[in-house]
N, C-alpha and C positions, 0 to 999 in steps of 0.2 A: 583254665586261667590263661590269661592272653602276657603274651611275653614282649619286649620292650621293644623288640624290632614290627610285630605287630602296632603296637600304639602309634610307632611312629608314620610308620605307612599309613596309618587310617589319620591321622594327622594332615600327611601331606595332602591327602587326596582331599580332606576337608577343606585345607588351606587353599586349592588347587584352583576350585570354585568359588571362592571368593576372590574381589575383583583388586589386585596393586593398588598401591598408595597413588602412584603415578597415573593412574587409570583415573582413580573415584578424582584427582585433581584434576584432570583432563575434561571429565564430565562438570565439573562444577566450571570449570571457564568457560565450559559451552555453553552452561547453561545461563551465565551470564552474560556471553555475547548474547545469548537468543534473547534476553529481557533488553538489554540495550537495544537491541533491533526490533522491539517492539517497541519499545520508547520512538524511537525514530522516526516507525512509521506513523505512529499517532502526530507526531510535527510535523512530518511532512501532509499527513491528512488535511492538518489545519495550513499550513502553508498555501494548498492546491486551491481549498478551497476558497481562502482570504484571495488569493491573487487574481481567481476568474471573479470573485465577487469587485474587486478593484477594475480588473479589465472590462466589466459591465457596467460598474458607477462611471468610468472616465469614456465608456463612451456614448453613456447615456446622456453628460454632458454634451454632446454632437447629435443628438437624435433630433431627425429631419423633421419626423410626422409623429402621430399621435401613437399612428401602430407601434412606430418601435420603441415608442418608452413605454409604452400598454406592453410589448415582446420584453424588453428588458425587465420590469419589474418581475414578470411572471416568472421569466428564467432566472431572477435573483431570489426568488422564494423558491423555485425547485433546489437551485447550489444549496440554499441554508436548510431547505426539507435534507434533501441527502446528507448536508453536510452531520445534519444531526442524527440522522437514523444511521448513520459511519461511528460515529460517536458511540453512541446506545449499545452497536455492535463490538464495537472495542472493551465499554466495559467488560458484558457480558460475556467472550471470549476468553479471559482474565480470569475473571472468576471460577470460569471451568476447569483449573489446572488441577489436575488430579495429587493423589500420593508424593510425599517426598521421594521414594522408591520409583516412582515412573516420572520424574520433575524434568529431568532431560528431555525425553521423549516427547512427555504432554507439553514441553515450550516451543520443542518443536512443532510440533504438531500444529499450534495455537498462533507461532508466528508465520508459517504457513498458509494458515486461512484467514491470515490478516494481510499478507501480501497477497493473494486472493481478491479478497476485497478491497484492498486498496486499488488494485487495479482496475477493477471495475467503478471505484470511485470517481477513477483520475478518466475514464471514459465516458461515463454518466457528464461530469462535470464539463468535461470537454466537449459530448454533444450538447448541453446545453448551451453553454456560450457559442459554440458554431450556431446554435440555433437564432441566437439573435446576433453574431455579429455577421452571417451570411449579409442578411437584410439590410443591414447597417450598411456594410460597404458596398452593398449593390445601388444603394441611397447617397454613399459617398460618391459611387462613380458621376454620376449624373451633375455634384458641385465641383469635384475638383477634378475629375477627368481620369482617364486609365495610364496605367503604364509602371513605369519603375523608377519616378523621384521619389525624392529621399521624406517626401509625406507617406507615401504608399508602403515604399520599404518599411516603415515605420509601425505604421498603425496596420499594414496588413499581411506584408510577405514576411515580415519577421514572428509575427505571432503563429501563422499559420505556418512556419517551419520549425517555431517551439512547442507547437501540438502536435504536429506529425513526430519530431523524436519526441516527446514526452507518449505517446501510445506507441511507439516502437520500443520502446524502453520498458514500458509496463505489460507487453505481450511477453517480450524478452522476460519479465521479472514474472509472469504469472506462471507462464509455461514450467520453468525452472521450481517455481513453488509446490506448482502439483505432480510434478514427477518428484519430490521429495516427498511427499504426503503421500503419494502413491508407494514409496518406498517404506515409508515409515509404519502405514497400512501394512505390506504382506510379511512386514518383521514382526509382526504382533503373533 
């Protein structure tokens, strides 16, 4: 027969292994920042994309020659190919979340391989439009001339310093992503 001081000890020890009230609340904020942060990224996905597809309508309004609105269309159908296969990829990531029991973990996990692939989005996206606006303003120099007035600052030195930090920023966010997936891997 087991006596009272027994029970309780085998109590505690049960008790021990399960996880505070404090705890299981801590994991539910988390895991709601991590759905918020995938929300985010999904707007900023669309965001990226709308803007280079903007940066390509407005200066396909200025295209010289035939090429570059033949360059510009093509790269506006690659932005809205990726933009959509980003898409497809977001549902489909979403859907994989596993067990209520592992919900923390698999959003992590899941918002992880979304900032992943957002950054490869935001790269993709940005070589594309360097792709055609290289040509463009190689095409502009020839009408309005080189240097650093405030047309050039404009339509060139300022986008090409919002795509160097926008990929420094997204090497910064990738790098950071996969050393947490890496971590969250050899916890498993």
């Amino acid at each position: 027969m087991m006596t009272r001081g027994e029970w309780v000890e085998w109590e505690r020890l049960w008790q021990s292994d399960r996880a505070s009230g404090e705890h299981i609340e801590a994991l539910i904020e988390r895991t709601r920042r991590a759905r918020r942060s995938l929300r985010l990224l999904r707007l900023l996905s669309t965001v990226i994309a709308v803007v280079a597809l903007a940066i390509v309508a407005a200066a396909l309004r200025h295209a010289g020659n035939p090429f570059e609105v033949t360059l510009g269309v093509v790269v506006g159908i690659g932005i809205v190919a990726v933009w959509m296969m980003d898409a497809a990829n977001q549902r489909h990531a979403t859907a994989n979340v596993e067990a209520p029991a592992d919900e923390y973990v698999a959003m992590r996990r899941v918002l992880c391989v979304r900032q992943v692939r957002f950054a490869e989005l935001g790269w993709i996206v940005t070589a594309l439009d360097l792709a055609f606006l290289i040509p463009w303003w190689i095409g502009g120099f020839k009408v309005h001339g080189g240097g650093f007035h405030a047309m050039q600052l404009l339509t060139m030195w300022g986008p090409l310093t919002l795509m160097g930090a926008f990929v420094w920023w997204t090497i910064r966010l990738r790098r950071r992503a996969r050393a947490e997936l890496a971590r969250l891997v050899r916890s498993r």
